[in-house]
NUNU-271587 format. One line per field, with one value per residue (C-alpha): residue number from 0; x, y, z. Coordinates in steps of 0.001 Angstrom, whole numbers, plus 524288, in hexadecimal, padded with zeros to 5 digits. Example, Ala and Ser with C-alpha at 12.3 -4.5 7.8 and 13.67 -1.06 7.14 Angstrom:
<papas>
pos 0:1;
px 8300C:83566;
py 7EE6C:7FBDC;
pz 81E78:81BE4;
</papas>
This chain:
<papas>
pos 0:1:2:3:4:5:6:7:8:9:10:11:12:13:14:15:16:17:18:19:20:21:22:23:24:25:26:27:28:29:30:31:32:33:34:35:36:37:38:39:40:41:42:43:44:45:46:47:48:49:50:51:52:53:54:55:56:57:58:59:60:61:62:63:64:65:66:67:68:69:70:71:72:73:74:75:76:77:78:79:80:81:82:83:84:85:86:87:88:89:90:91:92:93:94:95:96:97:98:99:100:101:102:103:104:105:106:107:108:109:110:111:112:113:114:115:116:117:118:119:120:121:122:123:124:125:126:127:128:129:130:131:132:133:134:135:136:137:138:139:140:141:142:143:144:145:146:147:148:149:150:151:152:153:154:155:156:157:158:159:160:161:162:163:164:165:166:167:168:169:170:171:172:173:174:175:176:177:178:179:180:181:182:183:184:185:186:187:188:189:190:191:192:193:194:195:196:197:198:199:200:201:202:203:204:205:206:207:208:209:210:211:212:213:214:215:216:217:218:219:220:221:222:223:224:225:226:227:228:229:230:231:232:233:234:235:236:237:238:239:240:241:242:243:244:245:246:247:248:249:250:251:252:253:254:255:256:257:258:259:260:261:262:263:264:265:266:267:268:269:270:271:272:273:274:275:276:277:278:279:280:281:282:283:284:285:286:287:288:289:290:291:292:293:294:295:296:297:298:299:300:301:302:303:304:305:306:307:308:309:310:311:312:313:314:315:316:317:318:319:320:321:322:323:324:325:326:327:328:329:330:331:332:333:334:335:336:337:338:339:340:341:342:343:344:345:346:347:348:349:350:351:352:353:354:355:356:357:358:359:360:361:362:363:364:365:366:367:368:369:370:371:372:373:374:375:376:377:378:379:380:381:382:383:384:385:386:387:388:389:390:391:392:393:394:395:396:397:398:399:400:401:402:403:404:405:406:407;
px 693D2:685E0:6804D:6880F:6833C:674E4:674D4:67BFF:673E1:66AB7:65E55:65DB8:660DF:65171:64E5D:657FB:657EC:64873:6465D:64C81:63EDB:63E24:648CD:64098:63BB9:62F86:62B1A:62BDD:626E5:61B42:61690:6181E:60C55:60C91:6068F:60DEE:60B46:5FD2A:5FA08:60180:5FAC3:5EC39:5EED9:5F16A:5E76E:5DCED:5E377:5E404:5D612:5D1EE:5DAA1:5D46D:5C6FB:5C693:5CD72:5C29B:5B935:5AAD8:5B0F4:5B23B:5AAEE:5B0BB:5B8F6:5B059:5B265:5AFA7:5BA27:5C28C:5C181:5C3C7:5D080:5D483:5D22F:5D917:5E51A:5E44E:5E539:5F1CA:5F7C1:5F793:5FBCD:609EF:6030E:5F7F2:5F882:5EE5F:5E253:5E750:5E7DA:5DB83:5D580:5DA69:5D5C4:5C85A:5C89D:5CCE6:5C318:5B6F8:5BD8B:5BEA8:5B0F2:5ABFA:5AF07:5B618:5C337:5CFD5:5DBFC:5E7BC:5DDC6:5E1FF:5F05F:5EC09:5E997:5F6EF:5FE68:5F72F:5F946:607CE:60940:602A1:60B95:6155F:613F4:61175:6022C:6016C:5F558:5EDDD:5F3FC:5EDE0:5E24D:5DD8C:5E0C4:5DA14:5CD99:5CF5F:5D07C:5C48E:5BCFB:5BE37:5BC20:5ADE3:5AC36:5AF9A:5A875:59CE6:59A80:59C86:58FA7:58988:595F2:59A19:59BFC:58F68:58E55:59BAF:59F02:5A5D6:5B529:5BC64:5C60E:5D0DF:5CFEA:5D0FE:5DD10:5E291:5DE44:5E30C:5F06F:5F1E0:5EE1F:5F85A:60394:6016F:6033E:60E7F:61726:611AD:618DF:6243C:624F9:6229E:62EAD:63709:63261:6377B:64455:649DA:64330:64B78:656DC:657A6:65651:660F8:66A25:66807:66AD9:67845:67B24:67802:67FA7:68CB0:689C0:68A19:69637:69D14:69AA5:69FA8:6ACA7:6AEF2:6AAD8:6B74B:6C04D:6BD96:6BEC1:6CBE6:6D157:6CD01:6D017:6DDB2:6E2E6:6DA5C:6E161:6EEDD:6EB14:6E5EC:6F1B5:6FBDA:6F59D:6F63F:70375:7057D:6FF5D:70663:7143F:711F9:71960:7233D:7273C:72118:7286B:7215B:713C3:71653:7199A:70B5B:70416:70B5A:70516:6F885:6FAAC:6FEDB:6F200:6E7A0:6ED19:6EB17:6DED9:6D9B5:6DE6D:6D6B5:6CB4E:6CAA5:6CB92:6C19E:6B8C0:6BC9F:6B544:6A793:6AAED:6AE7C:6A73D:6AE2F:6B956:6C6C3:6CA61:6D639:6E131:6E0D7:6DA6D:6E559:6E848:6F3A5:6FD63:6FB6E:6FDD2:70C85:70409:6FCE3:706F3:70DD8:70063:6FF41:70DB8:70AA9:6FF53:709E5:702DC:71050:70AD9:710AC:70C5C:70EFD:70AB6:70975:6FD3E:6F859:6F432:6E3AB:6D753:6D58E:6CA6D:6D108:6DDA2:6D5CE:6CF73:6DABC:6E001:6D650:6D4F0:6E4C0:6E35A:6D731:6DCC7:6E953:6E069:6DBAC:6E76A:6EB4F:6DD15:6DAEA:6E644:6F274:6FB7D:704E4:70868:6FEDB:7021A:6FC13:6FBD1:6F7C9:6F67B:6F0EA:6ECC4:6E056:6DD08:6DB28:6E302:6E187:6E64F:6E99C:6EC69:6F0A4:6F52A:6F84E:6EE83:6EB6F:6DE2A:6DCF9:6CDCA:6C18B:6C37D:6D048:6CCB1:6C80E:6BC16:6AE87:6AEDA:6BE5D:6BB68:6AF95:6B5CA:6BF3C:6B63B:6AE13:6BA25:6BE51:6AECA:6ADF3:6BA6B:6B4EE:6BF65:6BDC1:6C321:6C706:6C821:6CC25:6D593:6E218:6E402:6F13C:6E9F1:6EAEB:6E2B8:6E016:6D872:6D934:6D43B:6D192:6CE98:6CD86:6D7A0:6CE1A:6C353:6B2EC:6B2CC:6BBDE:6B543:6AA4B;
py AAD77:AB2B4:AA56E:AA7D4:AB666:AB2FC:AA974:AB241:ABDDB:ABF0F:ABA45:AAA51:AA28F:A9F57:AAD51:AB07C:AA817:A9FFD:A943B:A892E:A82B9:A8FBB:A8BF6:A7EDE:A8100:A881C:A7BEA:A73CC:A7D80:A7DBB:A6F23:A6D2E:A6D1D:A755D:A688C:A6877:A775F:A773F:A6C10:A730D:A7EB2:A771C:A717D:A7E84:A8616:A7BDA:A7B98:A89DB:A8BD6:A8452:A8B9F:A9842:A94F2:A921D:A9F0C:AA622:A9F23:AA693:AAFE4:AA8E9:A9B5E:A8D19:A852E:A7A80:A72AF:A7AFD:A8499:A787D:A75B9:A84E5:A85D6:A76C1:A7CBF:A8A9E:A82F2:A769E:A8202:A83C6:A773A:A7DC2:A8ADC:A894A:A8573:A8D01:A992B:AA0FA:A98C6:A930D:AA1E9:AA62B:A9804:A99CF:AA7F3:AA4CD:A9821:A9FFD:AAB7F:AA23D:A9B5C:AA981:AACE5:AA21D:AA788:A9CEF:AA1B3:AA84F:AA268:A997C:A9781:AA6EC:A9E88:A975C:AA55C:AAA84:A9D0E:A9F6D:AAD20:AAA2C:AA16B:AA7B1:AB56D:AAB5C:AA526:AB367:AB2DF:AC0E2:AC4DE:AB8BA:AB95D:AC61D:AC405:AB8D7:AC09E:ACCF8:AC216:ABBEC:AC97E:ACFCA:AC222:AC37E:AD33B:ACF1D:AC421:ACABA:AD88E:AD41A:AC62C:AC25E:AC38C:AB6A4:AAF4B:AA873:AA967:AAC08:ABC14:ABE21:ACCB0:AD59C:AD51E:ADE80:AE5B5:AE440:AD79B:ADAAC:AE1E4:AD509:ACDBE:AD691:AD5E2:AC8F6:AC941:AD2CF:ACC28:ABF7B:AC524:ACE05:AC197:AB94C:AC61D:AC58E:AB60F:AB7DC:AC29D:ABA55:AAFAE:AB837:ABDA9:AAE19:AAA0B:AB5CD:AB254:AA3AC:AA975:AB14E:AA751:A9ED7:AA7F2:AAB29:A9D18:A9970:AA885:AA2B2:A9497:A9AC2:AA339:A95F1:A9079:A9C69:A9A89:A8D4B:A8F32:A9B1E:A9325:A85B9:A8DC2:A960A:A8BB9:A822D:A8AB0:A8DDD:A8055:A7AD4:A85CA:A81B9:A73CC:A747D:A7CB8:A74D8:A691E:A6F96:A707A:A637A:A5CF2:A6687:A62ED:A535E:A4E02:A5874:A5CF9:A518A:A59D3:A66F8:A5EBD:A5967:A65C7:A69BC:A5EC8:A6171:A6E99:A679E:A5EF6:A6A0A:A7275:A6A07:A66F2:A7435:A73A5:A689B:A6D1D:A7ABF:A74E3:A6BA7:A775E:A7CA9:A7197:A70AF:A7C25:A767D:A694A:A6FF9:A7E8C:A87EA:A8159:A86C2:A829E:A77EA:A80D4:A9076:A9703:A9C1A:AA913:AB1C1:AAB13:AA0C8:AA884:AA15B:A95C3:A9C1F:AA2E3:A9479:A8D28:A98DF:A966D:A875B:A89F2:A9316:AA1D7:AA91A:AB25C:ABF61:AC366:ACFBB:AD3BA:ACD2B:AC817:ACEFB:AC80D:AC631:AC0C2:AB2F1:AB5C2:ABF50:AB6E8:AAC36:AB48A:ABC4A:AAC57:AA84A:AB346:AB35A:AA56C:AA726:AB19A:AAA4C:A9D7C:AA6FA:AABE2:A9C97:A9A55:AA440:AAD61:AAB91:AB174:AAA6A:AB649:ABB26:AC4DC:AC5EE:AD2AC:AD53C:ADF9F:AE5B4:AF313:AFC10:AEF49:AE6C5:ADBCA:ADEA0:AD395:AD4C9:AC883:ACBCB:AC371:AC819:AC075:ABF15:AB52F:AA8F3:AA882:AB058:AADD6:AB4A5:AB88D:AAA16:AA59C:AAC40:AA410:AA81B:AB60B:AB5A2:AAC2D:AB88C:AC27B:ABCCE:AB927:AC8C9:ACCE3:AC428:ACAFA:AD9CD:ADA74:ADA3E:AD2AE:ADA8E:ACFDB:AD4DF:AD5BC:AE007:AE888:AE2A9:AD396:ACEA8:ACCDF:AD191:ACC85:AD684:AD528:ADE7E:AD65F:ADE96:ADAC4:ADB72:AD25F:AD5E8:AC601:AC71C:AD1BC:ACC92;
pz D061B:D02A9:D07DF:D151F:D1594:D13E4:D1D3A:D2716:D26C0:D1A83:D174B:D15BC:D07AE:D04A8:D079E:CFCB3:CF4BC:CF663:CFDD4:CF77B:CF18F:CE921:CE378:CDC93:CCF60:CCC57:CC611:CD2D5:CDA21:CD112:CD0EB:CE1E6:CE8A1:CF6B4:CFE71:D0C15:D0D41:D09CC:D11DB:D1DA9:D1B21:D1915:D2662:D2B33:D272D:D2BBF:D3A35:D3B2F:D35E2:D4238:D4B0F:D44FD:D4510:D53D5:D5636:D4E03:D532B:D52FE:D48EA:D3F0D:D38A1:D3CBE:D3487:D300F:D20FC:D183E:D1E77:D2025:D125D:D0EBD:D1628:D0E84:D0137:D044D:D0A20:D011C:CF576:CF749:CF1F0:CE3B8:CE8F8:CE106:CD510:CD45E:CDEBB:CD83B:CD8AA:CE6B6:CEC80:CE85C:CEB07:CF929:CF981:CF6D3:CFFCE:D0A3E:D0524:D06B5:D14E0:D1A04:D13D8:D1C3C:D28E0:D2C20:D3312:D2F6D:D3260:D29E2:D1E87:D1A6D:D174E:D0C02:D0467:D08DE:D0525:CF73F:CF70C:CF9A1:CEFE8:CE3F3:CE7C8:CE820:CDABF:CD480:CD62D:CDD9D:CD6FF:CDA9F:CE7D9:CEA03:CE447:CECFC:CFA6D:CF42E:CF293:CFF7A:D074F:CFF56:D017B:D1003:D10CB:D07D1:D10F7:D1F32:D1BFC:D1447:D1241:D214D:D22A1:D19CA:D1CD1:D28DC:D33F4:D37CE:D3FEE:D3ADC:D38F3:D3024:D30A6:D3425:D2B1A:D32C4:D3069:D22B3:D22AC:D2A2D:D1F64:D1534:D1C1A:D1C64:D0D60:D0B4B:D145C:D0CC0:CFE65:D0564:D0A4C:CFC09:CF51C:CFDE1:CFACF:CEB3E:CE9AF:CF2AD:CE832:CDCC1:CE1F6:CE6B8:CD8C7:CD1F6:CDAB2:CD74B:CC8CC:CCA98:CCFB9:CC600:CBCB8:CC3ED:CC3BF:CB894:CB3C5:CBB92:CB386:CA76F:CA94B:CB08C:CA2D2:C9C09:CA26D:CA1B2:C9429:C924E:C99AA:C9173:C852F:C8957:C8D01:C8152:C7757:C7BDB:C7CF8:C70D1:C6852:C6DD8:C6BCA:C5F02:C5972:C5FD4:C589B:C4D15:C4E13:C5328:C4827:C3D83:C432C:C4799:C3A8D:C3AA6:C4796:C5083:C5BE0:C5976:C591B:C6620:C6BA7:C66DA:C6CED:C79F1:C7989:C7521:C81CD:C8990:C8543:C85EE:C926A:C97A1:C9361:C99E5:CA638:CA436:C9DE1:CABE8:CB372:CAEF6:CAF83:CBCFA:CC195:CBBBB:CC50E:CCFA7:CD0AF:CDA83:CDDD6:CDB85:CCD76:CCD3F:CC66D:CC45A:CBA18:CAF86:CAF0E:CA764:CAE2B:CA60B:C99E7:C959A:C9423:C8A8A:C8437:C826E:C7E80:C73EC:C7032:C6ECE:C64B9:C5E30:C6297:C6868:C7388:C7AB0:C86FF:C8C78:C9928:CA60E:CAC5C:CB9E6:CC439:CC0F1:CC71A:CC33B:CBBA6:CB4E4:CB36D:CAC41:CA358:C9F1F:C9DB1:C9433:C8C35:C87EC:C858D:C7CA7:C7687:C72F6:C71AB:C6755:C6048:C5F57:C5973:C5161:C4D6A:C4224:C4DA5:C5403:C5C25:C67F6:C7275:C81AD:C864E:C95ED:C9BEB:CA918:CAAD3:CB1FB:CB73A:CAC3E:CA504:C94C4:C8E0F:C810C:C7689:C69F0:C5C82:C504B:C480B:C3D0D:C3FFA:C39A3:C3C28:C3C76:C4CEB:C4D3D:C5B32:C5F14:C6001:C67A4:C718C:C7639:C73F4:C7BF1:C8737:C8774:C8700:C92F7:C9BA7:C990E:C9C25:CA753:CAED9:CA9E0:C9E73:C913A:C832C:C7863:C6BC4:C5D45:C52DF:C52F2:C4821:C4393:C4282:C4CB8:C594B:C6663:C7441:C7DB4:C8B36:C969C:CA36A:CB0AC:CBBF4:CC531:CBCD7:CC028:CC27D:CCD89:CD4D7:CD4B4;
</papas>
């Protein structure tokens, strides 16, 4: 949509954003010599130094080889102007300076010191920039007011200073529009920074999510799996019937999550389409309820779900599951209670077991708490994690109906 409103009305895309060779490294940029333009412009300034010494003809002194050879070396200079600007700006100052001081006549040769002018500003140079047009325009006020006299052309008189303040103009239009060019430079340069950044900001929190979801869903069906065979290989010998009701939840589990694991892999093969199946949500909280009865954790819920973003839906999702992922983990209870509940425009979820622990993570491990933690930050809610007074433990979480993520 912003592509389609720039083109309609606004300014165009290399205005914004910097021509598309800007957007080669410095490095490149650094090492290419300028060849087709200073040949173009050599051949230029030669052809219109004829055309302007035949209209100043009698004024000023005719081209002959050593002006010739004045206006190859101020043009020819400019080959190293990207790699060196300072020595090629004053070089072509003082060529320019001396073919000026000659008499011989004005005309394209005065391009050579704006093309180096332009490019020192350009490459941050400003003070040299300045420098050589401050020495060309005091070279030609010594020359044209007091020197005319012992230089040629012969009878030649003083100039006058309104043709100074012309000069001086130009002077100041060029380092004007090299100014102009050099903060255009910055702000694409900062821009093209700044994207990156953004991208490479959105990379980094893709990876944090994938990361969560891998891990919520991992942990959940690895705990099921590993307590159901537990139980499998206790009762194998005794009650063979028991055991293979414990590896058809193991089947049944790892199953599950397969299919989640491939979903989300699916969104790094295919980025922005429509994912395959829906994200889960609380409506998918009886299958938790019977995965936590299969690894032998008995769960009440009380409360009914509201109707939520999908955002919201998936985070409120994953952090029951990790917190009775937890319970199953870490905890001696076998008893856990869901509480939900929807009020001033926020859904508090509340898990609860009765302990005691049976490890020094009796709240699971960093990496669960934290998943939690950022899925609650991300949506503007928030995680409250910590034991209860009468042993056991609590996860309580405060998620906003109307999640920042959505609105935005």
């Amino acid at each position: 949509m912003e592509e389609q409103r720039i083109r309609r009305g606004g300014p165009p895309m290399w205005w914004r954003h910097g021509p598309p060779w800007l957007n080669r490294r410095d490095e490149e940029r650094a090492v290419r010599w300028p060849w087709r333009s200073t040949v173009l412009l050599t051949v230029f300034v030669l052809t219109g130094s004829n055309f302007a010494a035949h209209a100043q003809e009698g004024e000023r002194a005719a081209i002959d080889l050593f002006a010739r050879v004045l206006l190859l070396v101020a043009a020819g200079q400019l080959l190293w102007r990207l790699r060196y600007p300072v020595p090629v700006v004053f070089g072509t100052a003082a060529t320019v300076a001396v073919y000026l001081g000659a008499g011989y006549p004005y005309g394209p040769v005065l391009l050579t010191v704006a093309v180096a002018c332009f490019s020192a500003v350009v490459a941050g140079r400003r003070r040299a920039a300045w420098g050589a047009l401050g020495m060309l325009w005091a070279a030609h006020v010594v020359v044209a007011h007091w020197l005319y006299r012992w230089l040629p052309p012969s009878g030649d008189g003083p100039a006058s200073w309104g043709q100074e303040i012309v000069i001086a103009t130009w002077v100041v239009a060029i380092v004007a529009l090299s100014e102009l060019a050099r903060i255009r430079r910055e702000q694409w340069a900062r821009e093209r920074a700044e994207r990156a950044q953004a991208a490479r900001r959105r990379a980094d929190e893709e990876r944090l999510r994938i990361a969560r979801e891998l891990h919520d869903v991992l942990a959940h069906s690895i705990s099921v799996i590993n307590v159901q065979a537990g139980v499998g290989l206790a009762l194998l010998d005794t009650d063979p019937e028991q055991a293979r009701t414990a590896l058809t939840t193991i089947k049944a589990a790892s199953k599950e999550a397969l299919g989640e694991v491939r979903q989300v892999l699916d969104t790094l093969r295919t980025p922005g389409d429509a994912p395959r199946a829906p994200a889960p949500g609380l409506d998918r909280l009886p299958e938790l309820v019977e995965q936590a009865a299969s690894a032998g954790l008995t769960v009440a819920v009380e409360g009914e779900p509201p109707r939520l973003p999908p955002g919201t839906d998936l985070a409120a999702f994953r952090i029951v599951q990790e917190a009775l992922t937890n319970v199953v983990r870490h905890s001696g209870s076998r008893h856990a209670c869901v509480h939900l509940d929807h009020t001033a425009g926020a859904l508090r979820l509340r898990i609860d077991d009765d302990g005691p622990a049976t490890g020094a993570d009796a709240g699971g491990s960093g990496n669960g708490l934290a998943g939690m933690r950022e899925r609650a930050a991300a949506l503007g809610g928030t995680i409250e994690a910590g034991p209860r007074s009468d042993g056991g433990f609590r996860v309580l979480a405060v998620l906003p109906l109307t999640a920042q993520e959505e609105n935005r």
